[in-house]
C-alpha positions in Angstrom: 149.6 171.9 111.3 146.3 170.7 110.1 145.0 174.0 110.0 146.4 175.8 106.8 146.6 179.5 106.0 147.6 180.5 102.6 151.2 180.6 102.2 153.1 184.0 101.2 155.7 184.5 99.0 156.1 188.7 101.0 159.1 187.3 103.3 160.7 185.4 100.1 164.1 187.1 99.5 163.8 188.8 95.6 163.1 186.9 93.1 162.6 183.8 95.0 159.6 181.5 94.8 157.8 179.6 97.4 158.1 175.8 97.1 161.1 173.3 97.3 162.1 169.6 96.9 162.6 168.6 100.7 163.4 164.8 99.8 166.6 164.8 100.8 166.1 165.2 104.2 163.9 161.6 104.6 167.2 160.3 103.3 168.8 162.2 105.9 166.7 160.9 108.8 167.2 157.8 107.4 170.6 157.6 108.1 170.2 159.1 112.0 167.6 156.6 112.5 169.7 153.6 111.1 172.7 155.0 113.3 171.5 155.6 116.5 169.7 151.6 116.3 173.5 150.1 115.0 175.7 152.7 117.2 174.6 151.2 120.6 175.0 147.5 119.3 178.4 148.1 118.4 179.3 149.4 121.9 177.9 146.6 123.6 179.5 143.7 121.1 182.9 145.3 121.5 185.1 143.2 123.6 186.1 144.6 126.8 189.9 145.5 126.9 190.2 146.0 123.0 191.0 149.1 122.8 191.8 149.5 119.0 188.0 148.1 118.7 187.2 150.8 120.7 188.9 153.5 118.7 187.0 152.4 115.7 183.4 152.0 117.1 184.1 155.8 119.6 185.0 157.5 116.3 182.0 156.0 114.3 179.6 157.5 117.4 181.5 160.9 117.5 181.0 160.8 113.6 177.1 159.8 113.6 176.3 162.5 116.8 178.0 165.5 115.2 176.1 164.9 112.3 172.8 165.0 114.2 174.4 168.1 115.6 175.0 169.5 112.8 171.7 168.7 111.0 169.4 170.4 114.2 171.9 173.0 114.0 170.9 174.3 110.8 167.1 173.6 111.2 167.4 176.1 113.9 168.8 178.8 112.1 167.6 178.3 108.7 164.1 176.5 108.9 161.6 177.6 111.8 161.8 181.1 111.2 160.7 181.3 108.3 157.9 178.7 108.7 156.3 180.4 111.5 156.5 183.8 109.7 154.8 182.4 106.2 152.7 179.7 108.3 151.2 181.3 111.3 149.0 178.3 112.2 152.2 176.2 112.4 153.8 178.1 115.4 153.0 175.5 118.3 154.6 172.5 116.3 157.6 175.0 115.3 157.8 175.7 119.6 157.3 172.0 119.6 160.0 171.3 117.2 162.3 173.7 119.0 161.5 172.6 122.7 162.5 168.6 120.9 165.8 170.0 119.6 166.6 171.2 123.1 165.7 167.5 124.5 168.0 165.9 121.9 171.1 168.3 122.5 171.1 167.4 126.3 170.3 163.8 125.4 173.8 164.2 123.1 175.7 165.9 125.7 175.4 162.9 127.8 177.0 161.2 124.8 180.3 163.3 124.7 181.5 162.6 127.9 180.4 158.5 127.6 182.4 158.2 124.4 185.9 160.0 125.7 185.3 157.7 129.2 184.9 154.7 127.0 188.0 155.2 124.9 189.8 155.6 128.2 188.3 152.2 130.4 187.5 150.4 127.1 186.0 148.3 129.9 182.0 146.8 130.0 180.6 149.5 132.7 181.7 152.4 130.7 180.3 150.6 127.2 176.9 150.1 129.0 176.9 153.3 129.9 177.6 154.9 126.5 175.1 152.3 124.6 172.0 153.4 127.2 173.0 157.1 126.4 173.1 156.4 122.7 169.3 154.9 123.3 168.2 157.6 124.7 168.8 159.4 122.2 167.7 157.0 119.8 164.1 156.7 121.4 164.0 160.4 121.5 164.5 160.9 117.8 162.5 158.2 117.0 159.5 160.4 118.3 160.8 163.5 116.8 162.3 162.9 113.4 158.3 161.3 112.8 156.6 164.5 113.8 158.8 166.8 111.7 158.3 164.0 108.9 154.7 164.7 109.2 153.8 168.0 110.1 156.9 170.2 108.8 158.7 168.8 106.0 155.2 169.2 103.9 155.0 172.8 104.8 158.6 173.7 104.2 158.1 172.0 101.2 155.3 175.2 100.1 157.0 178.2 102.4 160.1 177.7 101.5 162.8 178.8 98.2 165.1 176.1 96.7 168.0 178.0 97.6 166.6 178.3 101.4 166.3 174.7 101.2 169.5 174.0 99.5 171.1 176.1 102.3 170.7 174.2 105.3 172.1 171.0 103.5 174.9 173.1 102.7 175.3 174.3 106.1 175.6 170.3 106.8 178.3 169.9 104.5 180.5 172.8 105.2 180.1 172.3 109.1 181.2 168.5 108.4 184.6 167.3 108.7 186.7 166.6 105.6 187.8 163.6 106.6 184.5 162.6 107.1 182.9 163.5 103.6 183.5 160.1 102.0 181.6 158.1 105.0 178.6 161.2 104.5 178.8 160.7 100.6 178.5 156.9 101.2 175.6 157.1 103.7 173.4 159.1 101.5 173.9 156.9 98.6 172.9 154.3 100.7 170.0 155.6 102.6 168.3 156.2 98.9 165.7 153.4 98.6 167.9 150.3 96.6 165.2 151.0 93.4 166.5 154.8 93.2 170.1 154.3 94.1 171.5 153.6 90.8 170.1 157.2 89.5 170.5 158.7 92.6 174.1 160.6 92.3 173.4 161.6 88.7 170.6 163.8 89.9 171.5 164.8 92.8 175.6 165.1 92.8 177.5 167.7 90.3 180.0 166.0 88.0 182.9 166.7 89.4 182.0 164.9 93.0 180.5 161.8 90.6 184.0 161.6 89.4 185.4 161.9 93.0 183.6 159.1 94.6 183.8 156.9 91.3 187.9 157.1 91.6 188.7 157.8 95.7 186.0 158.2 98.0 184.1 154.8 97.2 187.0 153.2 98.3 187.9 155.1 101.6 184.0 154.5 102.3 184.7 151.0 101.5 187.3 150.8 104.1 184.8 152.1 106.6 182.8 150.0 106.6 185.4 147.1 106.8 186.4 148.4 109.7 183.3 149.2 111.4 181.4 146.0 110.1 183.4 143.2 109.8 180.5 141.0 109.2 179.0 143.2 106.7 177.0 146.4 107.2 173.8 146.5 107.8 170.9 148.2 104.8 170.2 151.6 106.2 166.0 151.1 106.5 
């Protein structure tokens, strides 16, 4: 993507404008990178045999994979498209971005089956097994979550609308599980660099959600992370 051609506003839905605030998603790819480094750890440090450690821990890993999921999910309808129609030049990374997302999916389908084993055996072979699956992935995204960093966010940064933008987080949220949006609420506040954090939901959350996680969802994230990390969670870097 080195190679620029003037961007286009032709392929811009009426009276839309090229050029959005992608921010959001390094705090995004924050998260997945932090989670797919503390994920296999916990597998491994749970004790064989404890099975209500294992509950905890299983659902923490369904939570964090259908999230990447999710996330590619909506890159892939909403995001390459339109990049390789308004950037021409950028359409071997796009097929490179593309060709990673199918690496990563099969990568996570070896996950699924792992986790529901592990639940079952709660025993060290099945754990193993599950943690090197979870690396996998983990090494994998490593590679990819850098290149998009580098060579696509910038551009959907000029090709894209707000509202295109805004879209595929939304597509994030609605595809997320309710139970789930007080741990996603509490990740993202996290993720945001400590010297942003305190301004952080004030820009970026509506009132009404401000007042949500101020009176009920602080607390059930709080309780999340009890549970998961006993010893204290660790800073999402």
């Amino acid at each position: 993507m080195t190679t620029r051609l003037p961007s286009t506003s032709d392929s811009l839905p009426d009276g839309e404008a090229p050029g959005c605030d992608t921010s959001d998603i390094l705090i995004v790819h924050r998260i997945f990178r932090w989670g797919f480094r503390e994920m296999p750890r916990l597998v491994r440090d749970a004790t064989p045999g404890d099975l209500a450690r294992t509950t905890v821990v299983a659902d923490a890993v369904d939570l964090v994979t259908l999230g990447l999921h999710v996330h590619h999910e909506g890159e892939d309808a909403m995001l390459w498209d339109p990049i390789e129609a308004r950037r021409p030049s950028c359409a071997l990374t796009v097929g490179l971005m593309r060709e990673q997302h199918r690496h990563v999916a099969a990568l996570l389908g070896r996950v699924g089956p792992r986790v529901v084993d592990w639940r079952e055996r709660a025993d060290a072979d099945a754990a193993e097994a599950l943690a090197a699956a979870l690396d996998d992935v983990g090494v994998a995204l490593g590679v990819h979550l850098g290149q998009e960093e580098d060579e696509v966010v910038p551009v959907a940064a000029e090709v894209l609308s707000q509202r295109e933008w805004d879209a595929i987080g939304e597509h994030g949220r609605e595809s997320f599980p309710k139970d789930g949006i007080p741990i996603q609420l509490g990740l993202m506040i996290d993720a945001v660099p400590e010297a942003d954090r305190a301004d952080w939901p004030r820009e970026h959350l509506p009132a009404p959600i401000r007042l949500l996680w101020a009176i009920l969802l602080r607390r059930r994230y709080a309780a999340w992370q009890r549970a998961l990390f006993p010893e204290g969670m660790p800073a999402i870097a």
